[in-house]
C-alpha positions as CSV (number, residue, x, y, z in Angstrom):
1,X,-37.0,-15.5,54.0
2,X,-35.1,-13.6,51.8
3,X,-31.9,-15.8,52.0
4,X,-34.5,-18.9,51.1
5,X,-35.5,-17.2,48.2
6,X,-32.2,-16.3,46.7
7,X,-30.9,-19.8,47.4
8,X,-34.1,-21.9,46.1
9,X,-36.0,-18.8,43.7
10,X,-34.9,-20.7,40.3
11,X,-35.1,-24.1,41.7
12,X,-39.2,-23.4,42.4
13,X,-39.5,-21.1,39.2
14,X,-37.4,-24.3,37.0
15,X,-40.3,-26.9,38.5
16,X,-43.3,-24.1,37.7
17,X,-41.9,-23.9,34.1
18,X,-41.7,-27.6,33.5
19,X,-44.9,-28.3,34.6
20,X,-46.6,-24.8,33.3
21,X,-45.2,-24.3,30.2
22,X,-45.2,-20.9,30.5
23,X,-42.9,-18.7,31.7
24,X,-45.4,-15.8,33.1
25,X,-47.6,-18.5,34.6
26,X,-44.0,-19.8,36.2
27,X,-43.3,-16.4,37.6
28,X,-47.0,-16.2,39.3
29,X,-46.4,-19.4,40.8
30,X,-42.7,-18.5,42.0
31,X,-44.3,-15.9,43.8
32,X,-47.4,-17.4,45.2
33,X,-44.7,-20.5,46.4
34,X,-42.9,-17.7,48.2
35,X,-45.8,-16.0,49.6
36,X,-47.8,-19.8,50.6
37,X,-43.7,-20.6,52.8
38,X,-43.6,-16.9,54.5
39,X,-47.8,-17.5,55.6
40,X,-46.2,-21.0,56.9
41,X,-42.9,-20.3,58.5
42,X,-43.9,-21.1,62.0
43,X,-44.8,-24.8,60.7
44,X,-41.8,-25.9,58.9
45,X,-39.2,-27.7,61.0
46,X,-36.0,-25.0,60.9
47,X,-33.8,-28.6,61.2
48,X,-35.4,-29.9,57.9
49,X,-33.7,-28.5,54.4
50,X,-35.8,-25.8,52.7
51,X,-36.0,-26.9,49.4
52,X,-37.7,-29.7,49.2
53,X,-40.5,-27.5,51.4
54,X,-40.8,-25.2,48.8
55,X,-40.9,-27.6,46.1
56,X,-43.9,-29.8,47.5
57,X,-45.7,-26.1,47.8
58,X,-44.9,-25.3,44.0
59,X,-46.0,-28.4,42.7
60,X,-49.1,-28.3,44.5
61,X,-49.6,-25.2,42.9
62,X,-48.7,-26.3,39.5
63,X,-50.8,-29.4,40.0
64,X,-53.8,-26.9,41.0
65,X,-53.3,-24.7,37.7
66,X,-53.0,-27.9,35.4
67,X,-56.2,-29.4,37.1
68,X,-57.9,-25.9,36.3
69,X,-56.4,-25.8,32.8
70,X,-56.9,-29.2,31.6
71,X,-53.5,-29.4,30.4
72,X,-50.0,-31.1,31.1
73,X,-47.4,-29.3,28.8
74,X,-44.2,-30.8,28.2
75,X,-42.9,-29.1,24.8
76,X,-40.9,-26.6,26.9
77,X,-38.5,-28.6,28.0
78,X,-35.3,-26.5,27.5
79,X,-31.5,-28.8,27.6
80,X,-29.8,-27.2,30.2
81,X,-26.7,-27.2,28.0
82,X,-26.7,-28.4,24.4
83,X,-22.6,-29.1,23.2
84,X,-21.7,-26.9,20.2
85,X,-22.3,-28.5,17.0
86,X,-21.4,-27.1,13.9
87,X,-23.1,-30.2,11.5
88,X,-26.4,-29.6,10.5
89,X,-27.1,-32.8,9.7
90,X,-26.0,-33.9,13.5
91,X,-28.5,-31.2,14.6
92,X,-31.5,-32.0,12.9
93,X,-30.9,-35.4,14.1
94,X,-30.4,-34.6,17.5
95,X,-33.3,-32.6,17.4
96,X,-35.9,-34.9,16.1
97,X,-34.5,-37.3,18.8
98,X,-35.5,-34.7,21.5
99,X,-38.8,-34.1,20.1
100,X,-39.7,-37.9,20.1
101,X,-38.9,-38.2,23.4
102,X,-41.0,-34.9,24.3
103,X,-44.2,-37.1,22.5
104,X,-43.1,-39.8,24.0
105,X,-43.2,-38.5,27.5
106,X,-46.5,-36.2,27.1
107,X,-47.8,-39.7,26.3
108,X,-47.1,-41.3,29.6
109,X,-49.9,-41.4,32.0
110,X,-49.8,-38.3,34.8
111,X,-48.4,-39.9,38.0
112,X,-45.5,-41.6,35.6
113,X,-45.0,-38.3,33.5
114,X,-44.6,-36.5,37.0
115,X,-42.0,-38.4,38.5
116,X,-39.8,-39.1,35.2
117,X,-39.9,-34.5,35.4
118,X,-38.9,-34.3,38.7
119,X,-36.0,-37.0,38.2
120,X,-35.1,-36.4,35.1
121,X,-35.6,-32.5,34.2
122,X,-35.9,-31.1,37.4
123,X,-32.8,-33.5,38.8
124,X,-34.3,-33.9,42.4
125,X,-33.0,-36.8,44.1
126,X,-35.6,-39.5,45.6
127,X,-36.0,-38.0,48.7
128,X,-37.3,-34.6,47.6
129,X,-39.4,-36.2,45.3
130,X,-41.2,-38.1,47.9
131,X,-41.3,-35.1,49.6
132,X,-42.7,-33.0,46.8
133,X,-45.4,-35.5,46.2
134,X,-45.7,-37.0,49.5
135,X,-45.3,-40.6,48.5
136,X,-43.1,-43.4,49.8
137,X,-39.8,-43.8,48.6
138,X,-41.1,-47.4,47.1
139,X,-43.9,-45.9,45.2
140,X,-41.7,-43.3,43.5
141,X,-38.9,-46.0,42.8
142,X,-41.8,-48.3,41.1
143,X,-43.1,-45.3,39.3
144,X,-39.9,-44.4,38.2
145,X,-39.2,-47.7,36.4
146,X,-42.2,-48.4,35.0
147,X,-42.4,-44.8,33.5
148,X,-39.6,-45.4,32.1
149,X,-40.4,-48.6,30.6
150,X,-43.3,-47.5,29.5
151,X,-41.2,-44.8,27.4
152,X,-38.5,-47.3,26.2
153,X,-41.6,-49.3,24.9
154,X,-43.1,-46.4,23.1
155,X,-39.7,-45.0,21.2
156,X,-39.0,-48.9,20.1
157,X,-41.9,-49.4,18.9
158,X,-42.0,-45.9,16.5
159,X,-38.4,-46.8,15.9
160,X,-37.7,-44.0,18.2
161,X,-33.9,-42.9,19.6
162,X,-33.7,-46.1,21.8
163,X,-31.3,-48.9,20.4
């Protein structure tokens, strides 16, 4: 257990973040992840890769505290890596672009908001997002695309950071 935490700990606290908000909240549900996979070790197929496992059990929990708390926050996206810039005016740009997109996203309805964070801020690849929220790999795919129509829709239309 100890080797599956060291190997997937940030990849469950990074998903409790994005979808918390908070980085205390994040931390509780790490643990409570961890703590949910050790009660359930016997059940999980040793043949099967961990991750996605423990992802599906974090975003249960994370869906459980949003349903409690009424609230989807998505203002705490972090860039993983932003390139050096040393022009303010490129900066302020750049961030107003990143802040549209943050509306435009808290904006998407909840099953298209989930799967665009999984894909494109978590980075999980189809198959663990089916896995994390046990859908078929054509539902996710569908939700996928229209999510992101939906978005490219909404920054055209406030003349958002979409050509």
């Amino acid at each position: 257990m100890k080797n599956m935490v060291e190997a997937h700990g940030d990849s469950v606290y990074h998903l409790a973040l994005r979808y918390t908000g908070n980085r205390n909240i994040a931390q509780d549900i790490t643990q409570e992840t961890f703590l949910k996979a050790f009660k359930g070790i016997k059940s999980f197929d040793q043949n099967r890769p961990a991750r996605p496992w423990l992802l599906k059990i974090a975003g249960n929990l994370c869906k459980n505290y949003l349903r409690d708390n009424r609230e989807i926050p998505v203002e705490h996206i972090e860039t993983i890596e932003k390139p050096d810039q040393s022009d303010p005016e490129q900066l302020y740009i750049n961030q107003e672009s990143e802040n549209e997109l943050i509306r435009a996203v808290k904006k998407l309805p909840d099953k298209y908001r989930e799967v665009i964070m999984l894909k494109h801020v978590i980075d999980l690849n189809y198959s663990e997002i089916c896995e994390v929220l046990g859908l078929e790999l054509s539902l996710v795919k569908n939700r996928l695309y229209r999510g992101r129509l939906i978005l490219k829709d909404t920054l055209m239309n406030q003349g958002g950071i979409i050509e």
